[in-house]
PDB file of the backbone (N, CA, C, O) and the ligand in Angstrom, with CONECT records:
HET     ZN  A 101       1
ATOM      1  N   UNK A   1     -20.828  -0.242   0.790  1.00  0.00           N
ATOM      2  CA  UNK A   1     -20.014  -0.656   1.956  1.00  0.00           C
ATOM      3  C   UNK A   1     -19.142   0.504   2.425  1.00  0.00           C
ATOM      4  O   UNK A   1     -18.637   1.258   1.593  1.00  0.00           O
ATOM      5  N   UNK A   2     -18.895   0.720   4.121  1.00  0.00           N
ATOM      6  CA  UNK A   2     -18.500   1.689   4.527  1.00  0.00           C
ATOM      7  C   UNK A   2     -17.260   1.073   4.808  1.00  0.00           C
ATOM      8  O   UNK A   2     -17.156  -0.100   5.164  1.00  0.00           O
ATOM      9  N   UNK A   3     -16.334   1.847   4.651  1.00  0.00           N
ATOM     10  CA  UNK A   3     -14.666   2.127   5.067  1.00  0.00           C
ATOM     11  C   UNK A   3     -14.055   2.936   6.470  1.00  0.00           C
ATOM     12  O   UNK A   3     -13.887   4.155   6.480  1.00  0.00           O
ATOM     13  N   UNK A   4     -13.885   2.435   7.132  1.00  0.00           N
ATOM     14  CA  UNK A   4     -13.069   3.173   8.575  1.00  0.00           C
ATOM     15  C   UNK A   4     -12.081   3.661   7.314  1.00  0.00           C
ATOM     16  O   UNK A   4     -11.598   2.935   6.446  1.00  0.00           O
ATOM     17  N   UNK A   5     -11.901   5.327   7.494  1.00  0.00           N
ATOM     18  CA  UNK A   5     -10.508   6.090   7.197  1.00  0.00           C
ATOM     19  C   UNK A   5     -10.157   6.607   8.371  1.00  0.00           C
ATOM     20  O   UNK A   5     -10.879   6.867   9.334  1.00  0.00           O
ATOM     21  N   UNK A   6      -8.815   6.767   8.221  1.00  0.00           N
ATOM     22  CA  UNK A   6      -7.918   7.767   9.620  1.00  0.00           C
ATOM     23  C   UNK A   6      -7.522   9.041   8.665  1.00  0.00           C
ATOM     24  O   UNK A   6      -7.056   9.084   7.527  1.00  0.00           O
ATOM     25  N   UNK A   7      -7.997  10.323   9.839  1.00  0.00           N
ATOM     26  CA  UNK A   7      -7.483  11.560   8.981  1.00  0.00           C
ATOM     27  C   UNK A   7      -5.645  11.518   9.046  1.00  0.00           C
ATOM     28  O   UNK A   7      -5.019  11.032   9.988  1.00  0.00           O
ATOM     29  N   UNK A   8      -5.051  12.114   7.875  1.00  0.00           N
ATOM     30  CA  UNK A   8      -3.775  12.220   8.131  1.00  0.00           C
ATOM     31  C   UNK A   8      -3.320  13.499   8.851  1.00  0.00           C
ATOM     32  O   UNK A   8      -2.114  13.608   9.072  1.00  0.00           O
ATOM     33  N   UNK A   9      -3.995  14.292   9.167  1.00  0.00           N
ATOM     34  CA  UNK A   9      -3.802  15.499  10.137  1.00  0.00           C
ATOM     35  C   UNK A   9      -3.052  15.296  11.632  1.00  0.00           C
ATOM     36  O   UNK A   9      -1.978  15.617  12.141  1.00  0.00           O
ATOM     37  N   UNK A  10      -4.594  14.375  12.130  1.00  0.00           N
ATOM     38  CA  UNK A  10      -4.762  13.939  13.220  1.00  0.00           C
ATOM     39  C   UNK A  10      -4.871  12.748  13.975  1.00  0.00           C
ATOM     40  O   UNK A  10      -4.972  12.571  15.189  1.00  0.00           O
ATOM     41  N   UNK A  11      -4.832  11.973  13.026  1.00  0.00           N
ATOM     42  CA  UNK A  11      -5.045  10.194  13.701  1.00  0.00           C
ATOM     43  C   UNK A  11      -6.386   9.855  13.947  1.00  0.00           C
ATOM     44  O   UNK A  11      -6.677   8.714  14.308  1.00  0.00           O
ATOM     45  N   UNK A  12      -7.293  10.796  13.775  1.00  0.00           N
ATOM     46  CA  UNK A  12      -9.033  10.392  14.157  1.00  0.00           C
ATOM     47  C   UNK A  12      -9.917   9.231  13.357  1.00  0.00           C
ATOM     48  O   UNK A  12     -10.268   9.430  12.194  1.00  0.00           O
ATOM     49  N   UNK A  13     -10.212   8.150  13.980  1.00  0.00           N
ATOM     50  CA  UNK A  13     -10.932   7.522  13.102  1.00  0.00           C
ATOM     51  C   UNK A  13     -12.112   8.352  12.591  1.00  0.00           C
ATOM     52  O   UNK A  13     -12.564   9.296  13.238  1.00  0.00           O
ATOM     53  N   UNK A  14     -12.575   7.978  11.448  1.00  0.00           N
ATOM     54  CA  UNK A  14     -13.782   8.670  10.710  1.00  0.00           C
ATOM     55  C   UNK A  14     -14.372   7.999   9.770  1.00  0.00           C
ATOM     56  O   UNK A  14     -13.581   7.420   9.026  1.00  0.00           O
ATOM     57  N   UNK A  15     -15.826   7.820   9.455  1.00  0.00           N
ATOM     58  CA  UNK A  15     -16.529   7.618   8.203  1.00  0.00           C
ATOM     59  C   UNK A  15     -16.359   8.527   6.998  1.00  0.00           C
ATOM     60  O   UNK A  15     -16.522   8.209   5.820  1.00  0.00           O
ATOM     61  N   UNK A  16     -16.047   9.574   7.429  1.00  0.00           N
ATOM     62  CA  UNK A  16     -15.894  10.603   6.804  1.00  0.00           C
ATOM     63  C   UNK A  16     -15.071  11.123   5.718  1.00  0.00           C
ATOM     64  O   UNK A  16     -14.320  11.964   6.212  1.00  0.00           O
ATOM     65  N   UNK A  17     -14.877  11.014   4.521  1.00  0.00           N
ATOM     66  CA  UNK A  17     -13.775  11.609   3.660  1.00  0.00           C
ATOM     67  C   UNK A  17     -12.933  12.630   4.449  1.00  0.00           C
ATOM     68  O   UNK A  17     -11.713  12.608   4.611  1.00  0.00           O
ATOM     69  N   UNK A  18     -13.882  13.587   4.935  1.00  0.00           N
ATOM     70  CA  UNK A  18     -12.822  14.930   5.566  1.00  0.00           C
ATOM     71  C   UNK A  18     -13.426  14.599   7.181  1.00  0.00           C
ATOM     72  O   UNK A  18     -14.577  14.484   7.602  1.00  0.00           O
ATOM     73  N   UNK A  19     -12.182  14.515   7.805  1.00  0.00           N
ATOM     74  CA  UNK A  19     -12.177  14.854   9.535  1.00  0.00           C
ATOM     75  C   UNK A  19     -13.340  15.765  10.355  1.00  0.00           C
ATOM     76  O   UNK A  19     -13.489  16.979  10.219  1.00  0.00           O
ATOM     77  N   UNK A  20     -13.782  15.271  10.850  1.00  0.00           N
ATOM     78  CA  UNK A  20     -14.660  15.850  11.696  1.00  0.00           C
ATOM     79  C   UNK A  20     -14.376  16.957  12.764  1.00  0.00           C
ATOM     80  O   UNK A  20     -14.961  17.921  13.258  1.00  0.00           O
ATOM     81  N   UNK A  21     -13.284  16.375  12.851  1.00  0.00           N
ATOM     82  CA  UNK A  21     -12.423  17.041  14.428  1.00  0.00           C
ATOM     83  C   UNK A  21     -11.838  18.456  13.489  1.00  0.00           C
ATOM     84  O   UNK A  21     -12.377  19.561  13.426  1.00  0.00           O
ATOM     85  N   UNK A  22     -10.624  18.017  12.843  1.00  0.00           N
ATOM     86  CA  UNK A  22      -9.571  18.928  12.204  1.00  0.00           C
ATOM     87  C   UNK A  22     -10.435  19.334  10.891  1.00  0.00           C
ATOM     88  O   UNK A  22     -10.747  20.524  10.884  1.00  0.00           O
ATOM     89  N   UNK A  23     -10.874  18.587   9.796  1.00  0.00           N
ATOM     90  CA  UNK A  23     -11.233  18.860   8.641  1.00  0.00           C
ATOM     91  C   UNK A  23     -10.275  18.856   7.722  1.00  0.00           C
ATOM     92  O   UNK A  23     -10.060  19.627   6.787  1.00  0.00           O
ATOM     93  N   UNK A  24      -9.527  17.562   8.221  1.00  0.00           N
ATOM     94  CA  UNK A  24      -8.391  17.430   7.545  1.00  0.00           C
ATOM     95  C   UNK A  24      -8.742  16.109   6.137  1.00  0.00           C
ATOM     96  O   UNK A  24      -9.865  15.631   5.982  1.00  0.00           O
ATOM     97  N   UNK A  25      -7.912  15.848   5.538  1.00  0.00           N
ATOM     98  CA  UNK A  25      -8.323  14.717   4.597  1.00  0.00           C
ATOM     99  C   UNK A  25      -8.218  12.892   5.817  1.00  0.00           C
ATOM    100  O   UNK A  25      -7.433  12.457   6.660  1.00  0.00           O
ATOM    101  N   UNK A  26      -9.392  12.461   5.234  1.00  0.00           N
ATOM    102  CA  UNK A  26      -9.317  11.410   6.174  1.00  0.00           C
ATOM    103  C   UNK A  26      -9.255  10.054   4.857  1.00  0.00           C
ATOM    104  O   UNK A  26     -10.140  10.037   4.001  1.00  0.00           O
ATOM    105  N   UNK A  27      -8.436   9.282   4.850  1.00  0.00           N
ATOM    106  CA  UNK A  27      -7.863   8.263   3.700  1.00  0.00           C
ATOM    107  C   UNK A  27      -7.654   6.461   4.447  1.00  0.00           C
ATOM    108  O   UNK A  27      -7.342   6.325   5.630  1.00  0.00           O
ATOM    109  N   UNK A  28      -7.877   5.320   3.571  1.00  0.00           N
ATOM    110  CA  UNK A  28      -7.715   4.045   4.178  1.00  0.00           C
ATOM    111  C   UNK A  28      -6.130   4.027   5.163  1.00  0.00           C
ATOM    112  O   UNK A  28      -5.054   4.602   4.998  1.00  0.00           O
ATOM    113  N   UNK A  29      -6.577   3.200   6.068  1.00  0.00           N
ATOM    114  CA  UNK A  29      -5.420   3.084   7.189  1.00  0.00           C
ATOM    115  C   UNK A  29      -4.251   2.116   6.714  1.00  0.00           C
ATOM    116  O   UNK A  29      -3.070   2.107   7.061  1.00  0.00           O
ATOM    117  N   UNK A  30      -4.939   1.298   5.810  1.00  0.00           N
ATOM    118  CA  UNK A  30      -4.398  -0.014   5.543  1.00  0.00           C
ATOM    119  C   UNK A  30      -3.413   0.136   4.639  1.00  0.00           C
ATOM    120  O   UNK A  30      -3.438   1.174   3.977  1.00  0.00           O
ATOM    121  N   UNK A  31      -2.301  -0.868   4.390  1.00  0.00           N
ATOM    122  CA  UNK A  31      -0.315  -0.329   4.197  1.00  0.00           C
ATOM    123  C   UNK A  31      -1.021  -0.646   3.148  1.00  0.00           C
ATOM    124  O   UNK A  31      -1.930  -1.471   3.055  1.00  0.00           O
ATOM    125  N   UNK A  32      -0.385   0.315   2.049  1.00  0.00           N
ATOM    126  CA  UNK A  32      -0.295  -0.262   0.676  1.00  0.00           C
ATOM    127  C   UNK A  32       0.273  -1.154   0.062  1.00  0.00           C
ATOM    128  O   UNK A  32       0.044  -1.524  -1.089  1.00  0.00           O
ATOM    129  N   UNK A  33       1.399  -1.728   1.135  1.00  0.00           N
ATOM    130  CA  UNK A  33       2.937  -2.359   0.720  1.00  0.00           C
ATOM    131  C   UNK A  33       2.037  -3.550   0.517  1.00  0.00           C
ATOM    132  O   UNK A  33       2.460  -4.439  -0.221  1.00  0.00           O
ATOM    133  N   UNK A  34       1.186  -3.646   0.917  1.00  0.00           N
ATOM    134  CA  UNK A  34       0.562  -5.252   0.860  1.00  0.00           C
ATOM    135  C   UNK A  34      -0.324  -5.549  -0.441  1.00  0.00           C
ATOM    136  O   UNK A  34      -1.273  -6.321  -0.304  1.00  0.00           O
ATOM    137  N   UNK A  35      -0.089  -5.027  -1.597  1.00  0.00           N
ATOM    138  CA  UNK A  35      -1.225  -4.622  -2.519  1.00  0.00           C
ATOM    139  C   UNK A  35      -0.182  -5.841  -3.560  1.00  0.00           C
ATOM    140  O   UNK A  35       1.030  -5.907  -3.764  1.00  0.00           O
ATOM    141  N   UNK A  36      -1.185  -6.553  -3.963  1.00  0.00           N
ATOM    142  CA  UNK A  36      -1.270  -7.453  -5.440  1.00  0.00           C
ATOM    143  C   UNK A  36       0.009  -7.145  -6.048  1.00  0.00           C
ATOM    144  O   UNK A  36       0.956  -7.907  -5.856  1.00  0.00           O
ATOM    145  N   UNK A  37       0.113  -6.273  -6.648  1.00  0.00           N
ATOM    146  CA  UNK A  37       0.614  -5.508  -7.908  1.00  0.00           C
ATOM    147  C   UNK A  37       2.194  -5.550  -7.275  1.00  0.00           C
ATOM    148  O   UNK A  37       3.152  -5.872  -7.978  1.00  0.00           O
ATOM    149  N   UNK A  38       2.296  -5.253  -6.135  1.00  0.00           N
ATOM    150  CA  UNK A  38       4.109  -5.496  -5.614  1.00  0.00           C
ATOM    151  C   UNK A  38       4.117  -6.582  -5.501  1.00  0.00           C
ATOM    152  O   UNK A  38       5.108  -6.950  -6.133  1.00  0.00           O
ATOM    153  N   UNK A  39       3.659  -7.388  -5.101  1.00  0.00           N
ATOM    154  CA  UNK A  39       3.738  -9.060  -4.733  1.00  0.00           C
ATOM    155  C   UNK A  39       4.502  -9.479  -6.333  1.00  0.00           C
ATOM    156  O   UNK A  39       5.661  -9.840  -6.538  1.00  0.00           O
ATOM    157  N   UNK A  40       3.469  -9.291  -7.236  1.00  0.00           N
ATOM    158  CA  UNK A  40       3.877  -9.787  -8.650  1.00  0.00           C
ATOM    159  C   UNK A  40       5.129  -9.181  -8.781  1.00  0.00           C
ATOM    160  O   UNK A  40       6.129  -9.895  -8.848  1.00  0.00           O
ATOM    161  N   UNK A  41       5.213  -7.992  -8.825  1.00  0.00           N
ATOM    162  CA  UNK A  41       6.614  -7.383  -8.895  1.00  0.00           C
ATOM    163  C   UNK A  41       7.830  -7.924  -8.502  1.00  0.00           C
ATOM    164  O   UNK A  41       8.809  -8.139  -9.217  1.00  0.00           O
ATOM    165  N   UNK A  42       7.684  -8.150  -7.187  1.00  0.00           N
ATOM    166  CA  UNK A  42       8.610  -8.876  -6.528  1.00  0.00           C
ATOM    167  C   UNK A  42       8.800 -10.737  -6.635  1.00  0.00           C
ATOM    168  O   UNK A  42       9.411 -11.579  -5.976  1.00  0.00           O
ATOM    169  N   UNK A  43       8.037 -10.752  -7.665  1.00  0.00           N
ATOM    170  CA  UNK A  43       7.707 -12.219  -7.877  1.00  0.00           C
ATOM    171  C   UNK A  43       8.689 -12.207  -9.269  1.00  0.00           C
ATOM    172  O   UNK A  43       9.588 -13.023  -9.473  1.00  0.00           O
ATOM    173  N   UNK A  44       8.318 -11.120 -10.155  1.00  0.00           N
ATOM    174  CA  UNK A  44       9.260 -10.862 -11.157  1.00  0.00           C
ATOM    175  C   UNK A  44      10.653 -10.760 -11.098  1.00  0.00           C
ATOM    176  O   UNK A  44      11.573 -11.326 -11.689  1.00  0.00           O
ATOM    177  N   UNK A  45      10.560  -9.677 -10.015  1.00  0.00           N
ATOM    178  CA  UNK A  45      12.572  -9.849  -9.633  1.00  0.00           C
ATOM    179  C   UNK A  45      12.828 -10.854  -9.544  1.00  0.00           C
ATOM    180  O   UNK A  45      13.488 -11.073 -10.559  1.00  0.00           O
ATOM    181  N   UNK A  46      12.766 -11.841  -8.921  1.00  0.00           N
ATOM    182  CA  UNK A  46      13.438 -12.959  -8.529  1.00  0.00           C
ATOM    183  C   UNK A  46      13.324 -13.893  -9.785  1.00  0.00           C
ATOM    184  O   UNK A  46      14.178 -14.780  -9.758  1.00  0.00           O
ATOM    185  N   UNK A  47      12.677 -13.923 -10.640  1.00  0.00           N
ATOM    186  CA  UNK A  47      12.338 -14.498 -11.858  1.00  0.00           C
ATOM    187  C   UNK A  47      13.441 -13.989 -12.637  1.00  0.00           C
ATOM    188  O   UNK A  47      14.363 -14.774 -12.860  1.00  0.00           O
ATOM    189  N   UNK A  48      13.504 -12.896 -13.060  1.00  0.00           N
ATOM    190  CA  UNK A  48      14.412 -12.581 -13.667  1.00  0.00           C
ATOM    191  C   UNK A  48      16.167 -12.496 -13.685  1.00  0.00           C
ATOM    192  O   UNK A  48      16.957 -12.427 -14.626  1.00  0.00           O
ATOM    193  N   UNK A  49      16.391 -12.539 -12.033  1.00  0.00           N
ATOM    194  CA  UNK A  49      17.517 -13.250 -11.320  1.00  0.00           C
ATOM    195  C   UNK A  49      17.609 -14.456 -11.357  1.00  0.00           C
ATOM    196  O   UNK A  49      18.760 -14.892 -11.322  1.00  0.00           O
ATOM    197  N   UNK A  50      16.507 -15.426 -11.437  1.00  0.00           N
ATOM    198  CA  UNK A  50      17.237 -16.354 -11.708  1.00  0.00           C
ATOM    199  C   UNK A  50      17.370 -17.048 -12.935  1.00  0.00           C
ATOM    200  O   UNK A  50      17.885 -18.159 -13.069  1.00  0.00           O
ATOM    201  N   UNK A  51      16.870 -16.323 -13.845  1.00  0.00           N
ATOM    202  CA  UNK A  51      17.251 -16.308 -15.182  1.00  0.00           C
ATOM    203  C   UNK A  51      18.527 -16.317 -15.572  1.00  0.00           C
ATOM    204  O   UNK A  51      19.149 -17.073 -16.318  1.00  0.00           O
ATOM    205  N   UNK A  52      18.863 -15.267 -14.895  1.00  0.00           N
ATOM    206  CA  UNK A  52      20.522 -14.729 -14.780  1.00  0.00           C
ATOM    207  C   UNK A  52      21.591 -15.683 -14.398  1.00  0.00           C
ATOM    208  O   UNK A  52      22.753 -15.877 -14.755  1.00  0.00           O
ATOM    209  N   UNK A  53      20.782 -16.200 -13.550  1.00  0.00           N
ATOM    210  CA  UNK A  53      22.007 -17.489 -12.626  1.00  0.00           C
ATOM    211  C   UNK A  53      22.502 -18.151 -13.691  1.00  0.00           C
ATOM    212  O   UNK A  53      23.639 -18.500 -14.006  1.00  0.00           O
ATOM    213  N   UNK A  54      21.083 -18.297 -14.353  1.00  0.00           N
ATOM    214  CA  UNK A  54      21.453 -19.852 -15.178  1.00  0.00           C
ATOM    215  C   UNK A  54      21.754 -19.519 -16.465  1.00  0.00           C
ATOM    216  O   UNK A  54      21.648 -20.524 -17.168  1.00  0.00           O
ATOM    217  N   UNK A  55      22.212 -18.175 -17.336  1.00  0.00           N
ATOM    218  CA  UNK A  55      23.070 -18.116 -18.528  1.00  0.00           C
ATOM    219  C   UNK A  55      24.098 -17.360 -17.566  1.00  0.00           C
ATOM    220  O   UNK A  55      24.519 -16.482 -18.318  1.00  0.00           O
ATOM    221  N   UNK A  56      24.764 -17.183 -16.307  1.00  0.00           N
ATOM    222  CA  UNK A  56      25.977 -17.082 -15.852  1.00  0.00           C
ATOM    223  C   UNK A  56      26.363 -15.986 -15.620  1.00  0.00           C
ATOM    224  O   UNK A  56      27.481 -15.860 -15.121  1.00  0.00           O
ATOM    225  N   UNK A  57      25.798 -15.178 -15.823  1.00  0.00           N
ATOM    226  CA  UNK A  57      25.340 -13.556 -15.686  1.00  0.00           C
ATOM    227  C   UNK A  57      25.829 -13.108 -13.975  1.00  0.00           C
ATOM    228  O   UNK A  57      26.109 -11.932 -13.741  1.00  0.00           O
ATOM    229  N   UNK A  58      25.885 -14.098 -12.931  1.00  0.00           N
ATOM    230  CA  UNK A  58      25.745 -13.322 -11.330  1.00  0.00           C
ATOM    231  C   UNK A  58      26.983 -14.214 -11.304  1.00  0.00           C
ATOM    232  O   UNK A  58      27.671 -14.287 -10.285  1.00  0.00           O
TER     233      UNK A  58
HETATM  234 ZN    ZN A 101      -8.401  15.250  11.861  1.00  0.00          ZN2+
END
């Protein structure tokens, strides 16, 4: 399966690992912020805050 990357040089869409245009590195477009692994994270903070609430800690 093929991946649309955008070079970070130039903004060019590409199939391409390296840019066609520039020959710059071309990498997924898509935010990382949205990845599994922070979700849980941030699922943890709040877990652990409210842990806190309730032996009186905040
Ligand atoms: Zn480029």
């Amino acid at each position: 399966m093929k991946h649309i990357l955008k070079c970070l040089s130039c903004s060019n869409y590409t199939m391409q690992e390296k840019c066609p245009s520039c020959g710059g590195d071309a990498v997924n477009p898509k935010p990382a912020k949205y990845s599994p692994e922070d979700a849980y994270s941030d699922y943890r903070r709040k877990a652990k805050k409210e842990t806190m609430l309730k032996k009186g800690l905040l």
